[in-house]
Phi, psi and omega in degrees: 000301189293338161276312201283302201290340174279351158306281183311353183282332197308141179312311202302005161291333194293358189300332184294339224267297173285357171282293234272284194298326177274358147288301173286336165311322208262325165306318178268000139200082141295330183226083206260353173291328194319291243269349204275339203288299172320277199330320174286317153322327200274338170300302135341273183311003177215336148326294200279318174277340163289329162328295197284336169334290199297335235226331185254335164242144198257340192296133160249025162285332202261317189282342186300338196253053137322318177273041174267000186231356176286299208288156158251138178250108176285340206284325202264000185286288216289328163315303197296320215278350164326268191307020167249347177083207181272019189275356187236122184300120189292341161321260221323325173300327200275336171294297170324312171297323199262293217297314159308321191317304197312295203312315173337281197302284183316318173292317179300013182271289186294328169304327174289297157340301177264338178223045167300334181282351207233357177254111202308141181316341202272315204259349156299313184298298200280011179262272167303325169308321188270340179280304184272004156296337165298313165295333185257333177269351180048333189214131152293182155227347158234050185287071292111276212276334207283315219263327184296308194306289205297315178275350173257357158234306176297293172305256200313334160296325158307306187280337173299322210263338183267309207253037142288297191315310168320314211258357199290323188275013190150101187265152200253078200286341187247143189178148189289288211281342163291318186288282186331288225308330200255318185291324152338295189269315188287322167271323168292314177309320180314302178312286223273354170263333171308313213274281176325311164319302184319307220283336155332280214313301174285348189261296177287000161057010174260114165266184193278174203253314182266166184259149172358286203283351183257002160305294204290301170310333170261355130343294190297293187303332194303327184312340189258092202212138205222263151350277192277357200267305188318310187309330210277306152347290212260020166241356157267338182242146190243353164276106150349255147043235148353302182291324178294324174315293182296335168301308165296328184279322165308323158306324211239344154287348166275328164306321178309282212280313188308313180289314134348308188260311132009298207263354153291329187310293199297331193317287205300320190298317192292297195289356172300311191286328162262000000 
């Protein structure tokens, strides 16, 4: 059991995961005035939780894995907003959707970046490789069932094969670098996508499509970040420890934010109907 899940932790399952984001990469700009508004929010939105990262461990055993609070996983935002049902506005989705690809594209930049010495040729291929082969093919023909697999198989089986080891010996809920991860993801994104939307809107002459509380509620959902934070998790830290630490606060900031961003959703919707 403990081989086999350790075959799914290795990064290099992501590749359909990074195929996938450079297929919606090449979609979404096509309509490329939709996406500047998103694109500009998710930079906000990935600035402010490193920012409160770097600022919250004083530790630089602790501060190298910052950009772990940057990426969003639309696979597990747009799951909450399924199960939230038709009560969520096809406007939230779609911000959402441009606003992950961008947040995507951009941590895999700074992933080439900051740990380019430390990633193995196989995890290039199958990350930056897979992206951009995803971008020059644009299109699938069985992107449907292509797009199900990676997210009802591939995306769970990676994060399940990383973080059961983590929690099987104990899960560690209070911890300095698990409490930062969450206070990070949850309070920066909030700031820096609210804030950044807002101030986007006047620099870019656009307005937003969603309102104030699902701005906030998506924000919120942004907080929900797994797959690549993990991958990112397991090329910073080389203390056991330490890695089991960030794998629960990411887990337990996504459990956070989901529930959270829910419970604005339903909130503002309930005072609208009265």
């Amino acid at each position: 059991m403990a081989m086999k899940l350790e075959f799914f932790s290795h990064s290099q399952i992501l590749a359909p995961f990074f195929f996938l984001i450079g297929l919606q990469l090449r979609n979404e700009t096509t309509h490329i005035k939709q996406i500047l508004l998103p694109s500009f929010a998710a930079v906000g939105g990935m600035i402010f939780p490193a920012l409160i990262f770097i600022s919250l461990n004083s530790d630089p055993k602790i501060q190298t894995g910052w950009p772990l609070v940057m990426p969003t996983d639309i696979a597990l935002v747009m799951l909450v907003l399924l199960a939230l049902g038709k009560g969520v506005r096809v406007e939230l989705k779609t911000f959402l959707l441009a606003l992950a690809v961008a947040d995507d594209l951009l941590s895999i930049l700074v992933l080439a970046g900051k740990y380019s010495g430390a990633l193995k040729i196989s995890e290039v291929v199958a990350s930056i490789g897979a992206v951009l082969l995803g971008a020059v093919l644009g299109k699938v023909w069985f992107e449907r069932v292509f797009v199900n697999f990676v997210n009802l198989v591939i995306l769970p089986l990676y994060v399940f094969a990383n973080i059961y080891p983590a929690i099987s010996e104990g899960f560690e809920f209070n911890s300095t670098l698990g409490n930062s991860i969450i206070i990070s993801r949850l309070v920066g994104k909030v700031i820096g996508i609210t804030l950044f939307a807002l101030i986007g809107s006047k620099i870019l002459k656009q307005q937003l499509t969603i309102t104030k509380s699902e701005l906030v509620a998506g924000s919120t959902f942004a907080g929900m970040g797994l797959a690549v934070s993990i991958m990112i998790a397991n090329l910073s830290y080389d203390s056991a420890l330490l890695l089991n630490q960030s794998k629960e606060g990411l887990l337990l900031a996504a459990v956070i934010s989901g529930v959270v961003g829910s419970a604005i959703l339903m909130i503002s919707k309930h005072r609208n109907l009265n």
